[in-house]
Backbone as CSV, one residue per row, in Angstrom:
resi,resn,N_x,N_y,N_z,CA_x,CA_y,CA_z,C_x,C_y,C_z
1,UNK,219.452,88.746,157.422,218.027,89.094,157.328,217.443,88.536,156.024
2,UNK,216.429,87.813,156.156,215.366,87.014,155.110,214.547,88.363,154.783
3,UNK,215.184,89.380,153.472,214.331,90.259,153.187,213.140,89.642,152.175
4,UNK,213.417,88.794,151.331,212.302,88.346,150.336,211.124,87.673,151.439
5,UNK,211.508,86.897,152.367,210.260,86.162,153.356,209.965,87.398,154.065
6,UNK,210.433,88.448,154.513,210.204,89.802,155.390,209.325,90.770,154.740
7,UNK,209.231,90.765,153.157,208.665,91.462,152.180,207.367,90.602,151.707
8,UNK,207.280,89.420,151.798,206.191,88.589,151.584,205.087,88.417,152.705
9,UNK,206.045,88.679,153.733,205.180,88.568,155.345,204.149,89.790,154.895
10,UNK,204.957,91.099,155.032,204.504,91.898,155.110,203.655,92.477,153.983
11,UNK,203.657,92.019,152.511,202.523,92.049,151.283,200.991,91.655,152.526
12,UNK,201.598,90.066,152.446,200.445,89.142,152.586,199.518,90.097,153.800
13,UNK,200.106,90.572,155.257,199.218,90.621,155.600,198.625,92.227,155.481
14,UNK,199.016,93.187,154.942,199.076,94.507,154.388,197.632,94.025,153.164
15,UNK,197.707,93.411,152.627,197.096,92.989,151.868,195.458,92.225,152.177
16,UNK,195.863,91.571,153.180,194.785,91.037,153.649,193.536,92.530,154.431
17,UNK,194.654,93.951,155.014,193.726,94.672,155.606,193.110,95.622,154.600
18,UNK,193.712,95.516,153.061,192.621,95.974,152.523,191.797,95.151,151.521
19,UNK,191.902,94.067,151.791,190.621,93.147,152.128,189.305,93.449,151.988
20,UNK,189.414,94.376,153.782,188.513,94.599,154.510,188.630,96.386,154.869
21,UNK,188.616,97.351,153.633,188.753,98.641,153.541,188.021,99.175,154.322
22,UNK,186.766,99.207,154.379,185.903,99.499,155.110,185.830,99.544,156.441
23,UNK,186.212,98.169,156.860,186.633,98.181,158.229,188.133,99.004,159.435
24,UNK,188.995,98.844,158.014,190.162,99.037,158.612,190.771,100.638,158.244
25,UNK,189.888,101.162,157.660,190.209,102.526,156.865,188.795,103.364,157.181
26,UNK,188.392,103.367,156.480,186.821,103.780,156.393,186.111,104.475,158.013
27,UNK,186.335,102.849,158.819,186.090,102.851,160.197,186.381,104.062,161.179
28,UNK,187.989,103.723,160.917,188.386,105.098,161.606,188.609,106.395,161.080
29,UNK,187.970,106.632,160.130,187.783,107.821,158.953,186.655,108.481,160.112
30,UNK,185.670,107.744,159.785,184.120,108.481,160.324,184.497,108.838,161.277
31,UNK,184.949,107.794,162.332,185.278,108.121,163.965,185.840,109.425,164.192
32,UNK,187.243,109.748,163.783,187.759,110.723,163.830,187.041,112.129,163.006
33,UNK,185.947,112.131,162.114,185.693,113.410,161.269,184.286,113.405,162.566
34,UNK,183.833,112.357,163.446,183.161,113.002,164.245,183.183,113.383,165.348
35,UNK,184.630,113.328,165.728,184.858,113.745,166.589,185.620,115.442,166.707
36,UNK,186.253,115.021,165.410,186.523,116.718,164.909,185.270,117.819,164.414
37,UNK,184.467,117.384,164.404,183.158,117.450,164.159,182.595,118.332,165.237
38,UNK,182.870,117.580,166.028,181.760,117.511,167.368,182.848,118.330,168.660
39,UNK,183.591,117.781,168.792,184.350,118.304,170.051,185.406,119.473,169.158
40,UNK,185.883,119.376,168.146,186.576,120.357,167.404,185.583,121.902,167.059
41,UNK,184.978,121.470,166.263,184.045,122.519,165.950,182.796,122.855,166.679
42,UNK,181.741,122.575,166.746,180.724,122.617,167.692,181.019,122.819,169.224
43,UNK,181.811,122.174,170.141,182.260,122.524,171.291,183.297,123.656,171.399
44,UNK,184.387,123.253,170.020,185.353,124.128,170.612,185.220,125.704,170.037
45,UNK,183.720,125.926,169.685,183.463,127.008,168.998,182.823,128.127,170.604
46,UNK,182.870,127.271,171.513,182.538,128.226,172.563,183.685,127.711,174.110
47,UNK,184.458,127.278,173.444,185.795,126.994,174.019,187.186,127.994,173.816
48,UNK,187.493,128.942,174.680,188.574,129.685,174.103,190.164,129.044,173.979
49,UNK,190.761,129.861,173.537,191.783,129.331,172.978,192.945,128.723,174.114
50,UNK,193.511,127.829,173.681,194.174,126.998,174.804,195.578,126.885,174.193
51,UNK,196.716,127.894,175.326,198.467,127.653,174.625,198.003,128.504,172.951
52,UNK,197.337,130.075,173.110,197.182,130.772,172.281,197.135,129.609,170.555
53,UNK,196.307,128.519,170.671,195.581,127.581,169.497,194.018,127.455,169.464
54,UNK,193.176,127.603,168.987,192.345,126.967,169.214,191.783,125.986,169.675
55,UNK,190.895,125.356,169.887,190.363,124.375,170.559,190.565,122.920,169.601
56,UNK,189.929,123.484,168.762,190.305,122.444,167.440,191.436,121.935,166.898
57,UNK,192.495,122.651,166.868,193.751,122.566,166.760,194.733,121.616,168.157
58,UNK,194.217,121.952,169.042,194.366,121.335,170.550,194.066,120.104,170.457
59,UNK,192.807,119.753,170.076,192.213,117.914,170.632,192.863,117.445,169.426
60,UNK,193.213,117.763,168.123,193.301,117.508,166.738,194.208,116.133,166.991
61,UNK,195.686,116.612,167.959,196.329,115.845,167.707,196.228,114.318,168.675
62,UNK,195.353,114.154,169.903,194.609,113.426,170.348,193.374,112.645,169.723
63,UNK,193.049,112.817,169.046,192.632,112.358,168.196,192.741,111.790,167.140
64,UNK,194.025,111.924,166.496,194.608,111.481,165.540,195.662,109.961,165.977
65,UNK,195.786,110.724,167.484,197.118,109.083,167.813,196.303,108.165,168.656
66,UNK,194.966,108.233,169.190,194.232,107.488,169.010,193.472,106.224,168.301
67,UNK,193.471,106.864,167.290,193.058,106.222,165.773,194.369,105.615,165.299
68,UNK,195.607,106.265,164.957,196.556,105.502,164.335,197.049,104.502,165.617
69,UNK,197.206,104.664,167.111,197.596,103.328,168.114,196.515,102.274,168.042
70,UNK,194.755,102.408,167.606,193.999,101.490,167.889,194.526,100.562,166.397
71,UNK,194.453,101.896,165.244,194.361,100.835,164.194,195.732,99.881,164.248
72,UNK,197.147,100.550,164.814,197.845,99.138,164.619,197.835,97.982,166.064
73,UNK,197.306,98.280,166.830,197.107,97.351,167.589,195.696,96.103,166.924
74,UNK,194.786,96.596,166.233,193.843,96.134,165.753,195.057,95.247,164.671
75,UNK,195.605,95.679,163.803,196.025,94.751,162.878,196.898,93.759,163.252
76,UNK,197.711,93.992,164.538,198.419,93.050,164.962,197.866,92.211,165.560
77,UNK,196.861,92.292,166.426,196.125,91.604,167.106,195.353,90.281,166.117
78,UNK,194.571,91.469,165.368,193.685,90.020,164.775,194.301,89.383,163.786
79,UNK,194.967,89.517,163.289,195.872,88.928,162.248,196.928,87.648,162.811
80,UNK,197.249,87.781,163.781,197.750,86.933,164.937,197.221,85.991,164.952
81,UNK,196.250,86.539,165.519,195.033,85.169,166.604,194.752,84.440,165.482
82,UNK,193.979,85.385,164.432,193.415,84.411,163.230,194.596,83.548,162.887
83,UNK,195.763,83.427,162.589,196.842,83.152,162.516,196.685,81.844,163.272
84,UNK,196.825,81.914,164.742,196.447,81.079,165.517,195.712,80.204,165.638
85,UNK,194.258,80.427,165.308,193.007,79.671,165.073,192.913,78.901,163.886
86,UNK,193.593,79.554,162.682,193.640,78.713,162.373,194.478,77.802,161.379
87,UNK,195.731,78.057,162.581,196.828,76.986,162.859,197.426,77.343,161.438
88,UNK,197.200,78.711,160.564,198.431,78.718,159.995,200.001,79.502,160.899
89,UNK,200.201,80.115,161.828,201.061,80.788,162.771,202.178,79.322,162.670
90,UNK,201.508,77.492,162.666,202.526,76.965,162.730,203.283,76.836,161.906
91,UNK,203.202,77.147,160.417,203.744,77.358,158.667,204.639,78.421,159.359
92,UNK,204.020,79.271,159.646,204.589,80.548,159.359,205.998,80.519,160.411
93,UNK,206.003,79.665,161.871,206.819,79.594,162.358,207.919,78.704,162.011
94,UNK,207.826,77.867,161.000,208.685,76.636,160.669,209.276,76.665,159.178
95,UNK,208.854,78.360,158.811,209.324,78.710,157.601,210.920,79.688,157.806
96,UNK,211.688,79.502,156.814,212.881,80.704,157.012,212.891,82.067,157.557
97,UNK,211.542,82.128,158.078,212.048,83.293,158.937,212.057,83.049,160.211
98,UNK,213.213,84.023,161.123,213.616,84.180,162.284,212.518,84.741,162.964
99,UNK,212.567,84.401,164.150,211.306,84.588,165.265,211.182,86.722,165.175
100,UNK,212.665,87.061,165.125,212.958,88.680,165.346,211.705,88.993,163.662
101,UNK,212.316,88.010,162.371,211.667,88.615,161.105,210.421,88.303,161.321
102,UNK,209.743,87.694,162.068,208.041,87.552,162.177,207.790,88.368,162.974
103,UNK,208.457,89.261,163.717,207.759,90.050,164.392,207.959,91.516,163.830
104,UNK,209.119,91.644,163.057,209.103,92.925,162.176,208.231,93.131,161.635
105,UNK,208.130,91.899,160.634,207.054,91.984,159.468,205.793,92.403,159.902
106,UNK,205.545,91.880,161.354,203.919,91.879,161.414,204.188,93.015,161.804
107,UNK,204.632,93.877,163.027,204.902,95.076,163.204,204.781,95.972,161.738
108,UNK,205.088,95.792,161.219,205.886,96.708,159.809,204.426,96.891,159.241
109,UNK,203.668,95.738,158.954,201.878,95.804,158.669,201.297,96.562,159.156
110,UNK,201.711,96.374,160.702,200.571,97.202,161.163,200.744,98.602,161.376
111,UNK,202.283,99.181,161.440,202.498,100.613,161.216,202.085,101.198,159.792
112,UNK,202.452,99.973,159.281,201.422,100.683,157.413,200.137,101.019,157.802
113,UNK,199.193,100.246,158.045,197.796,100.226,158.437,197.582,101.597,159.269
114,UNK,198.624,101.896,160.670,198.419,103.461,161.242,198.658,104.347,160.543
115,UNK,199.936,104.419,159.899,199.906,105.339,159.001,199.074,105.823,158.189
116,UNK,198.713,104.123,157.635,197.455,105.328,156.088,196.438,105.877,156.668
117,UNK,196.068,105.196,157.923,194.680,106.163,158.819,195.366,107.370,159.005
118,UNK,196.634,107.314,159.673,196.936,108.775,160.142,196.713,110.050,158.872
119,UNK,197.449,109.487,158.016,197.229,110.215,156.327,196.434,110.590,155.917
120,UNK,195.035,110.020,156.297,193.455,110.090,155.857,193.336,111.252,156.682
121,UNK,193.323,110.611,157.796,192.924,111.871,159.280,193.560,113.177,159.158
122,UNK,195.039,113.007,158.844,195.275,114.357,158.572,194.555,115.091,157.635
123,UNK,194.272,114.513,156.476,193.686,114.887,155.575,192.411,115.652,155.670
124,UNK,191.851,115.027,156.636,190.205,115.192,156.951,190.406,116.754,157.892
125,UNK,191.574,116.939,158.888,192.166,117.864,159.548,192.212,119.186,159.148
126,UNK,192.656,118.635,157.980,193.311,119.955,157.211,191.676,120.525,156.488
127,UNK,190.880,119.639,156.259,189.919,120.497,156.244,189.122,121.305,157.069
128,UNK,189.239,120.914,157.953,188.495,121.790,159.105,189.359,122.317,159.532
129,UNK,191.025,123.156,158.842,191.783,123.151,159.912,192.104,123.739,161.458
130,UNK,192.171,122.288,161.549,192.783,121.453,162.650,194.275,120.983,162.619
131,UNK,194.956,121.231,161.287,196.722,120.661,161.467,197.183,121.660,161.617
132,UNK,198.181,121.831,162.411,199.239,122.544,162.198,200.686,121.477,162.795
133,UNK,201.618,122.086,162.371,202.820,121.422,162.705,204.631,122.160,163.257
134,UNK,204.752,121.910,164.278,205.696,122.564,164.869,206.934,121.763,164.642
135,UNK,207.370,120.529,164.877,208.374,120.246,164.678,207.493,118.618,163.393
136,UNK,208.376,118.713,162.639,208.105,117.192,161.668,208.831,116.466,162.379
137,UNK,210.130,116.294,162.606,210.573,115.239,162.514,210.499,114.537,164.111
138,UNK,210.257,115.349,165.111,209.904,114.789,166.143,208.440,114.001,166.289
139,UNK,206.975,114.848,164.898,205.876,113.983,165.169,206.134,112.769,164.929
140,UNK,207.064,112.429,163.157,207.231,111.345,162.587,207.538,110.319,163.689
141,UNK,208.488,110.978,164.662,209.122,110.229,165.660,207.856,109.083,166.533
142,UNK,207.461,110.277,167.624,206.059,110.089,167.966,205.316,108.837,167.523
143,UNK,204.790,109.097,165.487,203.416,108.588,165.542,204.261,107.204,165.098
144,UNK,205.551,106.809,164.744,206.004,106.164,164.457,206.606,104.930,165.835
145,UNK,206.981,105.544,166.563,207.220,104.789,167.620,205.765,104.259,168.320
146,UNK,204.687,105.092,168.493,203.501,104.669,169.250,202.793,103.285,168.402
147,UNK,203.298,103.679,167.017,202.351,102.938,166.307,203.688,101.195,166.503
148,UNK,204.655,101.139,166.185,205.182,100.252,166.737,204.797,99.449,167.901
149,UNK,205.109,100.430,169.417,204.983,99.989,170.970,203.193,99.222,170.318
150,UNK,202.095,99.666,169.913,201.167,99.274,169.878,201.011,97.800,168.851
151,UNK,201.455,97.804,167.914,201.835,96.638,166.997,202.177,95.247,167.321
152,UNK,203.403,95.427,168.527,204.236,94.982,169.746,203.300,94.194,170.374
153,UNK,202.084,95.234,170.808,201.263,94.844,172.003,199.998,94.136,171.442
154,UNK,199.688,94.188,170.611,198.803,93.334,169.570,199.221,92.482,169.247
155,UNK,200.291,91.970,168.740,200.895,90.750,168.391,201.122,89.981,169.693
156,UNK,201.265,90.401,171.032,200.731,89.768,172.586,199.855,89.418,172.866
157,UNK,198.958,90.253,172.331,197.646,90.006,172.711,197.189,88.550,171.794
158,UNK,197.077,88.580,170.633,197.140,88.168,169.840,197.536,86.929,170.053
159,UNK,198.656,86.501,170.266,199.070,85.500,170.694,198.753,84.546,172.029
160,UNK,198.193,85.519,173.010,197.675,85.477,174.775,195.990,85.199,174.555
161,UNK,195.472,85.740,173.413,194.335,85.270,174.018,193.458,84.186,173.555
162,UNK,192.696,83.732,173.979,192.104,82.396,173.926,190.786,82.331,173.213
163,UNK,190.084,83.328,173.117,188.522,83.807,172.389,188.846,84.853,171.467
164,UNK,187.471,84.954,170.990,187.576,86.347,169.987,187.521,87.864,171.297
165,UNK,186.314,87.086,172.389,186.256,87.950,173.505,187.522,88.366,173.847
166,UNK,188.571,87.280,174.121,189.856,87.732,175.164,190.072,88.961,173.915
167,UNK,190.170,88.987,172.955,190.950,89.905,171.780,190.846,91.036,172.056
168,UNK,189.524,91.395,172.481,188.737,92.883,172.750,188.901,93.141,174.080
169,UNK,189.525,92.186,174.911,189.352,93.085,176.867,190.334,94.268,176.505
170,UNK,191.642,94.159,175.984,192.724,95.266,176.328,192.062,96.293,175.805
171,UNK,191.092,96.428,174.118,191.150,97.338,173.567,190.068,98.302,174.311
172,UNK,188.983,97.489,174.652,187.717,98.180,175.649,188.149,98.463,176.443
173,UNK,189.042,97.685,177.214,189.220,98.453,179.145,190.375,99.086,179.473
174,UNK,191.512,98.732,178.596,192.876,100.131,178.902,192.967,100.811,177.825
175,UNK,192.505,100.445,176.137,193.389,101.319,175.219,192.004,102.496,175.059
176,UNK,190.851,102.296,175.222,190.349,103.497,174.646,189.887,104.068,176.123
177,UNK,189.515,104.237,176.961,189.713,104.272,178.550,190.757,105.131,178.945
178,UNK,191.960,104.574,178.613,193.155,105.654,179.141,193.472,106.604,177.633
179,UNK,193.034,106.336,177.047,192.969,107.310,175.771,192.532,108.542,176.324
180,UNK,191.162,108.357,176.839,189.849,109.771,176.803,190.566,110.324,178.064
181,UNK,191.762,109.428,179.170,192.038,110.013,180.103,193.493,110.472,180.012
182,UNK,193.870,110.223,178.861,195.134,111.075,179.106,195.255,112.055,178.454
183,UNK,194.413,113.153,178.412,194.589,114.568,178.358,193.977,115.116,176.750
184,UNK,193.348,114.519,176.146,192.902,114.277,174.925,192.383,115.631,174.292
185,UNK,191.293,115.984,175.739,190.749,117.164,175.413,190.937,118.081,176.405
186,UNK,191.880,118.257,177.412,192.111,118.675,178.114,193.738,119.080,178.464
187,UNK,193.878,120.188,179.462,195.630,120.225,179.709,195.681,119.676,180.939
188,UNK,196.635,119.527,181.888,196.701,119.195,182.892,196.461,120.088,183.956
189,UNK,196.528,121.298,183.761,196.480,122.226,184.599,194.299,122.654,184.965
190,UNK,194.183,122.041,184.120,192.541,121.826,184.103,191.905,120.857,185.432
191,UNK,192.755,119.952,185.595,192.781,119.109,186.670,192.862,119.315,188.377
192,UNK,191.686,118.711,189.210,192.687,118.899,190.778,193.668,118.256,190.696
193,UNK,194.596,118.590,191.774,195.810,118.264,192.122,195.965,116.407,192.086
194,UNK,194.951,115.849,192.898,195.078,114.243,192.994,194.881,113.887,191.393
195,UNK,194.052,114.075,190.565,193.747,113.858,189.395,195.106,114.424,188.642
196,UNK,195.873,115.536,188.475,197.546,115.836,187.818,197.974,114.359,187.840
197,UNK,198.046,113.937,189.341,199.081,112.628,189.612,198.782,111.941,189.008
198,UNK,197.653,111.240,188.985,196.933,110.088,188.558,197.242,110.333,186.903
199,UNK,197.315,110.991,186.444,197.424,111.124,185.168,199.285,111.559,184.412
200,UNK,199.438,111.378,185.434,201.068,111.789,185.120,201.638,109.944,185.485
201,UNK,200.533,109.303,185.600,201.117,108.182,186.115,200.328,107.068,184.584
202,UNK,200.156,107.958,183.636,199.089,107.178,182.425,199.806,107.339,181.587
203,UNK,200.721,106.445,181.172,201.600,106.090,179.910,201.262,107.105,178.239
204,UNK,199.606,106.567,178.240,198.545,107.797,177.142,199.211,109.184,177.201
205,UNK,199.128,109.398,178.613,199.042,111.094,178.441,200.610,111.427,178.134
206,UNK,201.736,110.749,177.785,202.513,111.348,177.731,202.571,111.071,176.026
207,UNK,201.936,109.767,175.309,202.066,109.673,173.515,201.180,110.998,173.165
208,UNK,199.999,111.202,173.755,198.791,112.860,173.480,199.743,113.492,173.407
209,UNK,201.276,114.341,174.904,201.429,115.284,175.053,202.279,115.331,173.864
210,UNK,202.950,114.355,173.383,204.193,114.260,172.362,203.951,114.808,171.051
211,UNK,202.562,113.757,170.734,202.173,114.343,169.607,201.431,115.835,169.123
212,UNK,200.898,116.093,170.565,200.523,117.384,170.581,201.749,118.858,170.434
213,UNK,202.849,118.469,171.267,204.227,119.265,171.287,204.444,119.258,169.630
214,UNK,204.238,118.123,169.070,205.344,118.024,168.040,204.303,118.813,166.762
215,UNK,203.188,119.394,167.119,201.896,119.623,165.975,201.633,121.042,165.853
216,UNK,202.119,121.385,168.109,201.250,122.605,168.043,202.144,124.002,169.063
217,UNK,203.176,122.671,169.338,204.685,123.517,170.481,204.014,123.949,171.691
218,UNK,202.848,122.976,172.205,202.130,123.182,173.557,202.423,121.433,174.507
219,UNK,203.002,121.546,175.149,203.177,120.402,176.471,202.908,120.968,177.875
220,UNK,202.471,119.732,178.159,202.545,119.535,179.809,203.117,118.675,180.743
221,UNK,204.047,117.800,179.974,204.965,116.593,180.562,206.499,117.061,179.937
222,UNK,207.073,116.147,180.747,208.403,116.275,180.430,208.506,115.536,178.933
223,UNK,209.188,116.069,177.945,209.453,115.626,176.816,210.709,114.338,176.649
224,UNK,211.224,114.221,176.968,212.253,113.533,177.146,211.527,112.251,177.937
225,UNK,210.888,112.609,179.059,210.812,110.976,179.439,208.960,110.449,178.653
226,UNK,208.771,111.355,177.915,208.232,110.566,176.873,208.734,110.112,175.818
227,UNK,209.555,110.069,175.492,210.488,109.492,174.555,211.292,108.495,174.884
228,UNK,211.704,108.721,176.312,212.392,107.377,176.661,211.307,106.409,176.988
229,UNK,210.273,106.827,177.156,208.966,105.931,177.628,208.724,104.856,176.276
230,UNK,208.286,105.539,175.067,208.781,105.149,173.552,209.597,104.025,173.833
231,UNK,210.433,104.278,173.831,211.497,103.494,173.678,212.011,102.547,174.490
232,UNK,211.551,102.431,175.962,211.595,100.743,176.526,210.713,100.587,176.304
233,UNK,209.313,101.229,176.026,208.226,99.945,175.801,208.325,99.198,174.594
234,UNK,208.916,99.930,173.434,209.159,99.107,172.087,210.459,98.059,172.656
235,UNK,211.316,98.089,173.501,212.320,97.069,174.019,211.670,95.689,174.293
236,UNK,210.698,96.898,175.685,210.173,95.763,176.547,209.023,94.871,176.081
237,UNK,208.556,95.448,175.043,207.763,94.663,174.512,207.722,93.709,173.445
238,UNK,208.913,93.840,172.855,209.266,93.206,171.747,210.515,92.120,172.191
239,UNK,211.035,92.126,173.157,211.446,91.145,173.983,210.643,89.723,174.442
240,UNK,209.439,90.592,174.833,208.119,89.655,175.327,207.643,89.016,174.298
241,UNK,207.443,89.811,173.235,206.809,89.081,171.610,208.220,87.942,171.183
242,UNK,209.052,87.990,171.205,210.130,87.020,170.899,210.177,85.971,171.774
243,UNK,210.235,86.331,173.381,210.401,85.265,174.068,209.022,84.089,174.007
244,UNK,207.762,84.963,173.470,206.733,84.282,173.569,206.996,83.001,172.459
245,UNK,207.508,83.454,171.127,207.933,82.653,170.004,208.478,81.686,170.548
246,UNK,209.843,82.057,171.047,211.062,81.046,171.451,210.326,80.103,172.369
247,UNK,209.451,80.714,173.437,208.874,79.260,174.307,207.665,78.558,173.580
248,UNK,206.760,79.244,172.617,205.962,78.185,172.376,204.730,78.626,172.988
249,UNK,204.522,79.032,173.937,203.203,79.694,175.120,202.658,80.239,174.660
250,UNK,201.156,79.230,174.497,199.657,79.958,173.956,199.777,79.735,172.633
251,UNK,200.761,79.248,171.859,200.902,79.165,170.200,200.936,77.237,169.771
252,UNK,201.386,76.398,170.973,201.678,75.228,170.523,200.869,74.095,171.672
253,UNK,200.147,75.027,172.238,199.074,74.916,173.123,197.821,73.867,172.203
């Protein structure tokens, strides 16, 4: 392992997102204090208590893995493409690092980047509180693996798309979309029966139920095959990010 090129990857582009603080911090600061805002306090002030928590305490943690999966898919993504466009990705591929260390590194960025949002957000949480925490080391698990699988999938994207437009289809039409639908503000048992399925069949609702279990000791999915879920998509997806390297497709285009 090329730790000095693995540690430089990961300065440079860690570095580059606070750059742009505002955008990449800031951004999802507001988002989340208005939504804790608004659906936490104001709604859930005539919302009774759900799995003996409050209402606020309930969406808290939907809200939070929201924000930390967009922001590292956001950093992997555009950091990529730009990468791409403009044609430094070919330096970066013809330098001592291994196809596996370019994809750590960028991964490794962009779980920094979720994290410090998550850190903020909690922060913002705990003022209205909204945190509580049932198991640590299973959230760490959680916000740590989601923020990976998403990193993964940005650095695909990233690499796949062809415009600034292509950059934004995944994030507009599946990541914030199946966000609001996998159980965010809601349990499952809230649901008709056809709508349970449909939503037991949404990848989202099982990272919500995880992080919610691990915050507030309230689920509605099986725990276990959200975790194994975790864990081939960080396989299966980071397979795909390598093989994309090794062939060249969409990068030497």
């Amino acid at each position: 392992m090329n730790w000095v090129g693995l540690y430089t990857l990961m300065r440079r582009e860690i570095e580059r997102t606070f750059r742009v603080v505002v955008q990449t911090i800031f951004s999802p600061l507001i988002s989340a204090t208005l939504f804790i805002f608004v659906f936490g306090t104001i709604v859930g002030a005539r919302i009774d208590e759900i799995g003996g928590v409050s209402y606020i305490i309930f969406v808290f943690p939907g809200i939070l893995i929201m924000n930390v999966l967009t922001s590292s898919f956001s950093q992997a993504s555009s950091n990529v493409y730009f990468a791409k466009w403009a044609r430094t990705i070919e330096e970066l591929l013809v330098s001592p690092l291994s196809y596996f260390e370019i994809m750590v590194g960028t991964v490794l960025s962009a779980v920094a980047r979720a994290l410090t949002v998550g850190v903020v957000i909690l922060l913002v949480g705990m003022l209205f509180g909204a945190v509580s925490m049932y198991s640590l080391p299973l959230f760490i698990f959680y916000v740590i693996g989601i923020s990976v699988i998403f990193g993964l999938l940005g650095i695909i994207t990233g690499l796949v798309a062809k415009s600034f437009e292509q950059l934004n289809i995944l994030s507009t039409f599946i990541i914030m979309p199946f966000s609001f639908l996998g159980g965010m503000f809601y349990t499952l048992d809230m649901l008709p029966p056809i709508a349970q399925n449909m939503t037991l069949l949404n990848p989202f609702f099982y990272f919500v139920d995880g992080v919610r279990y691990a915050m507030t000791g309230i689920n509605d999915a099986n725990l276990l095959a959200g975790a194994t879920l975790i864990l081939s998509l960080v396989i299966v997806f980071g397979f795909i990010v390598w093989k994309i390297f090794q062939t060249g497709w969409r990068i030497r285009e």
